[in-house]
N, C-alpha and C positions, 0 to 999 in steps of 0.2 A: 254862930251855931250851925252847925251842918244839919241840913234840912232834909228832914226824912227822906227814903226813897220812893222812888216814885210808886215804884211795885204794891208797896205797902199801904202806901196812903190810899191808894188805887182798890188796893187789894187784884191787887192782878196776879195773877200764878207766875213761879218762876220758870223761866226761858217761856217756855212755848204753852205751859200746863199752869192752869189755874189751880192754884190750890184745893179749890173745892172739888174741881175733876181730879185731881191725884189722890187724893186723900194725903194721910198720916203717913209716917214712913213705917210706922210702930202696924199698919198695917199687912197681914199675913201674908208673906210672898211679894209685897213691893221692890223691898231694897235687895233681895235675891237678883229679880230682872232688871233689875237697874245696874245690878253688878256685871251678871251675863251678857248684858250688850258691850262692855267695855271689855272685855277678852281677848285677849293677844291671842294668834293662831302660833306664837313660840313657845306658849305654856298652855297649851290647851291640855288637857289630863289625859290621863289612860280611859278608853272606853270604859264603861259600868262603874267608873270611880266618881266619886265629888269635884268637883272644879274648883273645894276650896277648903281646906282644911277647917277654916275656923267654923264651918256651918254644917251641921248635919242634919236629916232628918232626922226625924219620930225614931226611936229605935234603934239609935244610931250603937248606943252601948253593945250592944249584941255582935253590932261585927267582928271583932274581932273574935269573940265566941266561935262564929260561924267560920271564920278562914284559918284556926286554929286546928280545926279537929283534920281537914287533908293534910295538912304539914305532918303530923303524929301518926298520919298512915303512912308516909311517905319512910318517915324513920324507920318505923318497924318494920317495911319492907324491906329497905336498906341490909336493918341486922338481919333479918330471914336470911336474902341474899347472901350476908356474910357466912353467916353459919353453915349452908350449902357447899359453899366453897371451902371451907374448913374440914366438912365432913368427907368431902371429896380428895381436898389434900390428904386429911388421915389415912383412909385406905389405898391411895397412890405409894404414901409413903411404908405403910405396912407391906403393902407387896411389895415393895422396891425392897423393903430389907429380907422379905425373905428371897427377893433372887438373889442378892448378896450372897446371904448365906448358902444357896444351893449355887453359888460362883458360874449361874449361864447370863452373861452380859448381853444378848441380846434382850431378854423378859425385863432386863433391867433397866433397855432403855426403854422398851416399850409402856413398863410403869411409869415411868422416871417421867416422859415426854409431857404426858397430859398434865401433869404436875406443870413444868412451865409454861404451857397452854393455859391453864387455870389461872397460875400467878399474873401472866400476862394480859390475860381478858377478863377478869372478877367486875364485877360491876361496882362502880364508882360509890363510895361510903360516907359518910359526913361527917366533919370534925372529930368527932366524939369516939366512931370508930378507929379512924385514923389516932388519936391520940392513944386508946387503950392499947394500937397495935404495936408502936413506938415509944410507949413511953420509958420502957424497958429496952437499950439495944442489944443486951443480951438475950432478952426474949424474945422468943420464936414463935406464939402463941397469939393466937384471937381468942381470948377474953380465956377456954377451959378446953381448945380443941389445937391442935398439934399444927404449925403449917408446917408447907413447904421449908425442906434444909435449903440455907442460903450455899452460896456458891463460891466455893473457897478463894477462887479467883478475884472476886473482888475487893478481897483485904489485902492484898501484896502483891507483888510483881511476880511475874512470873518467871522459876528456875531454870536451868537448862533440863536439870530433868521431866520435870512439870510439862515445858513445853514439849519434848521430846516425846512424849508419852501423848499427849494429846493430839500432838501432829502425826505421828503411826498411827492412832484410833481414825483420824480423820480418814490417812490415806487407807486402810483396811476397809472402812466404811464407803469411802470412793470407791474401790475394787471391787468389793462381793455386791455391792447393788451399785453399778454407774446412773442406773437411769433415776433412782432416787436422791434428792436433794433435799437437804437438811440445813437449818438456818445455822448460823453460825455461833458458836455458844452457848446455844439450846443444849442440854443434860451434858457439860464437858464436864462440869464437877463430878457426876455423878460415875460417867464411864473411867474419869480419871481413879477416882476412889477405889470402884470393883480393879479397875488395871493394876494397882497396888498392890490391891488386897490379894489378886489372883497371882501375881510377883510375888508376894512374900511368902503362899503355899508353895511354890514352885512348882508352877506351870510350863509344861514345854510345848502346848498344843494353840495355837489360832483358832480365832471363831469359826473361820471354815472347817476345821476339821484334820486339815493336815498337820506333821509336823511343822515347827519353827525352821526358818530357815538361818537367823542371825543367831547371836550367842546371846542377847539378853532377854525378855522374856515380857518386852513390853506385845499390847494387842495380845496377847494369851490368858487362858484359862489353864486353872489345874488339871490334870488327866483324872482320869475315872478309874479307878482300883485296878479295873482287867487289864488299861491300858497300862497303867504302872506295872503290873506284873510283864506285861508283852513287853515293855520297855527293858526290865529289867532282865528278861530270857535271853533277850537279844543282845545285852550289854558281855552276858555271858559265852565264853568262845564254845566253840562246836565240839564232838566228840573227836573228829578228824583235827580239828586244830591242835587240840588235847596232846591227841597222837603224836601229831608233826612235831612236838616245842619237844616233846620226849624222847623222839628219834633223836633229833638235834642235840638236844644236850646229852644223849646219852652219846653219837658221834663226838661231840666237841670233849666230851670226857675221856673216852678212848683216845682221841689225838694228844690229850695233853696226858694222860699215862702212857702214852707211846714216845712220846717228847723227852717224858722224863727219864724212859728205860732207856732208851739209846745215849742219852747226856749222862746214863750212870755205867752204861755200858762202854761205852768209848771214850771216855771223859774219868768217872769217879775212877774204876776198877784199876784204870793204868795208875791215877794215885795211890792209890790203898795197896796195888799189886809190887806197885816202885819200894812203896815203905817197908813192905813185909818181907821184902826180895833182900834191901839192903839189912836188916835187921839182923836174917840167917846168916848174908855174909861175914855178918861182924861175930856173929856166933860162930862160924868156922875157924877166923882165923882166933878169936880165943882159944877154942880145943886145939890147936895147930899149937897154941902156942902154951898151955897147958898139957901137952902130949897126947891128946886125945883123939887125935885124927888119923892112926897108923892104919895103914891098908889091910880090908878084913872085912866081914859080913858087918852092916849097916842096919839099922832098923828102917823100916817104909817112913818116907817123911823127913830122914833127917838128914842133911845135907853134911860132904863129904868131899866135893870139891868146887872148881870155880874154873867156869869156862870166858878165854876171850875170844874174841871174832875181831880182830883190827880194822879191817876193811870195813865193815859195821858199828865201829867203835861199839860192840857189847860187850858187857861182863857180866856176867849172870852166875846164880849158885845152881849144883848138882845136886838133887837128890836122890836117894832111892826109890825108885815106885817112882809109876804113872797115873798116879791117883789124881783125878783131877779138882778135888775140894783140898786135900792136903798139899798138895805140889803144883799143879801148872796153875791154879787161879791165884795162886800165892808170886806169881812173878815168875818160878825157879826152871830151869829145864828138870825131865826125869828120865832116871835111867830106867831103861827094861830090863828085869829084874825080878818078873814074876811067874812061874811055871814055864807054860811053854814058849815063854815071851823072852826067857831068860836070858841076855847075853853078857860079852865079858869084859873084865874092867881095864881100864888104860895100863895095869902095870901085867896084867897075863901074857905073857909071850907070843900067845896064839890067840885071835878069836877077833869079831866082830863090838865094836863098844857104840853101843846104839844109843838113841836120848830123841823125845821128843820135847815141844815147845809148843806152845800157843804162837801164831801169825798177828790176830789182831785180838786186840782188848787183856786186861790182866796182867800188862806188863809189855805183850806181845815182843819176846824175846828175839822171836824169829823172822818177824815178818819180813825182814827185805834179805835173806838165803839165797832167793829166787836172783840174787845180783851177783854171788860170788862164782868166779870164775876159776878153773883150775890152775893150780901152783899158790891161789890164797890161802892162808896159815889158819889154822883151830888150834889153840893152844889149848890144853885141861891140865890147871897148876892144883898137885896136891900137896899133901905138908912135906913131902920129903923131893919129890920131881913135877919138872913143866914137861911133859909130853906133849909135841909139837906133831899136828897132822895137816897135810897139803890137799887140797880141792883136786880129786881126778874126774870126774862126773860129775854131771844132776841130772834126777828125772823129774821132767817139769808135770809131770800127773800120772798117777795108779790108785787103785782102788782100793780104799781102807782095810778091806779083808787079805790086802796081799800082803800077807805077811814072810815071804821071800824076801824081802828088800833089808830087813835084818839078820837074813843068816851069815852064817861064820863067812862064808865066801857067797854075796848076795849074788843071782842071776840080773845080767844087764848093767853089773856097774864094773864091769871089763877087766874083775880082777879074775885069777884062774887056779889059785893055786892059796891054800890057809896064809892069811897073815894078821898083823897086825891095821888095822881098821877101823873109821869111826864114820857114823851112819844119823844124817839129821834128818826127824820126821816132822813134819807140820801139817794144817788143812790148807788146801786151794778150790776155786780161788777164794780171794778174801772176803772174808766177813761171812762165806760159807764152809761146810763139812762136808762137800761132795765127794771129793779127793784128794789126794797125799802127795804131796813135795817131798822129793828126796834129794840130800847131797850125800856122795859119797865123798871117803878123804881116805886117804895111806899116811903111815908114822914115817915122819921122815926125821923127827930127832927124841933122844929123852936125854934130858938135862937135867942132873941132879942140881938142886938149888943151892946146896954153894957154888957152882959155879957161876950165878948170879943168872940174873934173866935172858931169857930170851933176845936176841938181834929185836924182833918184831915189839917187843911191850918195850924194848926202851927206845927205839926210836919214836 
């Protein structure tokens, strides 16, 4: 049997302390210090706390009470806080839209700015706040106050236009103030958006004030009514310019009706004059051959015989009168035939047989005269005789009024004495009326037409 200890039987205290000098442990505050001596310095507690959870004082219930109520200040500071910066974003954002709306992007950043100063610096919120502000990611709001617009940028990648426009903004913002710096990404959504907005009114003006210098309309603002009307004065050409385009067109109109008069001039009228020339011919020799063409007064106009010219390969019709709408624009030569103009016809025995002709345009019968040389033939074939005259003379100019040059016996064409005679008048020189070509000729045969033609028209 294990024999008591010694302590005991003794009654000796244990270790070093007699029982009666320790007491009870049940006594108040013993086994506290008895704990406290045995204390690690790796768990020693936080200052003004218990060393030991399972023991509290008197009154211990309360504490919590007591460290409850600074934490509940500490919240409601928080929200104060929050709502400060809410109210702060609201009116950031209210002004930024009405710079929007009044389209001056500088006021817009300078709303815009403190706004991500705000977002950036708000003072730190607890849980609770943090959840209410997130728990919506389509909502923008703290708890019933508007914040900060997010930033478009950071939902998708960035376009070439997107960037295009933000990198102009930067460098316009570099330019007009070099010595200010500006963090990077700080209000890009925002100047991007007005750039947009101010693009789609169609803005032709920069923040500085001057015109645009590119064709697209990024870094620009809309103009201001006065500037659109100045814009538009000036789009408008000058009185003098006015002027000039109507000189001009009125010049470039005159050239092309002058274009077209000379191509109807020198060009239509010899067709039209060709047609209407051959036409009477063919009328002649009808009556020729209907009996109607016997030698005898003529009426003005109507053709009576047919002149050739071999050396000029021409053949051309005769009529009476010099009229120049009825006869010479018609293609025909005319005879002189009217008052004092009067001379005489190929079959009179005596007398001067004069005929004029157009040179150029209407046919221009006559125009190369100015080539025959004496001893060349004039034939004039009527229905019954070819009366054959020979080239003695030409007078290469005299003046329209001399009307000598058709008398019976013309001065200067070296005949002397009444004969039989034939006289071609035309204008020189060409393409003008200044004055008068003549050929003279003498009858050197008449051949009645059965004896058949002329040497000259059949070879």
């Amino acid at each position: 049997m294990t024999a008591i200890r010694p302590e005991h039987e003794s009654d000796a205290s244990y270790g070093s302390y007699p029982y009666e000098e320790s007491g009870t442990f049940e006594a108040a505050g013993t086994f506290e210090e008895a704990v406290e001596q045995l204390a690690d310095p790796l768990n020693d507690p936080l200052p003004g706390q218990h060393p030991s959870p399972w023991f509290r004082a008197a009154g211990a219930e309360q504490q919590p009470q007591q460290t409850q109520q600074p934490q509940q200040s500490y919240e409601a500071q928080q929200r104060y806080e929050a709502q400060q910066v809410q109210q702060q974003a609201q009116q950031h954002a209210q002004h930024a839209q009405q710079a929007r709306e009044q389209a001056y992007q500088g006021y817009a950043e300078q709303a815009l700015d403190p706004i991500a100063q705000a977002a950036d610096h708000r003072p730190a919120m607890d849980a609770s706040a943090y959840e209410a502000m997130y728990a919506d990611p389509a909502d923008t709001t703290y708890g019933t106050g508007t914040y900060a617009p997010r930033d478009d940028e950071t939902v998708g990648l960035r376009t070439s236009d997107t960037r295009r426009i933000a990198e102009s903004e930067e460098d316009d913002r570099d330019d007009e103030d070099g010595s200010r710096s500006e963090p990077a990404g700080e209000g890009r959504a925002a100047r991007r958006r007005a750039a947009q907005e101010g693009a789609r009114r169609g803005g032709t003006r920069r923040r500085g004030g001057g015109p645009a210098s590119g064709g697209g309309s990024t870094g620009s603002a809309p103009m201001s009514r006065l500037e659109a009307r100045r814009a538009e004065r000036a789009k408008k050409p000058s009185p003098a310019v006015i002027a000039s385009r109507a000189v001009g067109e009125l010049f470039i109109s005159i050239g092309v009706l002058m274009l077209l008069f000379v191509t109807y001039q020198l060009w239509w009228t010899n067709i039209r004059a060709g047609q209407q020339a051959g036409a009477e011919a063919n009328k002649i020799h009808e009556n020729w051959a209907n009996g109607k063409g016997k030698p005898g007064a003529f009426e003005p106009g109507q053709g009576f015989a047919i002149m050739h010219i071999p050396r000029l390969d021409v053949v051309v019709p005769i009529a009476e009168g010099i009229d120049k709408q009825k006869v010479l624009d018609r293609g025909m030569v005319g005879h002189y035939a009217e008052k004092t103009l009067k001379t005489a016809m190929p079959e009179d025995k005596k007398g001067n047989f004069a005929v004029a002709g157009h040179r150029n345009t209407h046919g221009e019968p006559f125009r190369y005269i100015n080539r025959l040389e004496p001893g060349d033939e004039i034939i004039v074939e009527t229905q019954d005789t070819y009366f054959v005259y020979k080239v003695s003379k030409t007078l290469p100019q005299t003046s329209p009024s001399n009307t000598g040059v058709i008398a019976p016996v013309p001065p200067g064409s070296g005949f002397t004495e009444p004969g039989r005679y034939i006289t071609l008048t035309t204008c020189t020189p060409e393409f003008t009326s200044t004055y008068r070509l003549i050929v003279w000729g003498k009858m050197a045969e008449e051949r009645p037409r059965s004896k058949g033609k002329p040497k000259a028209l059949v070879s």
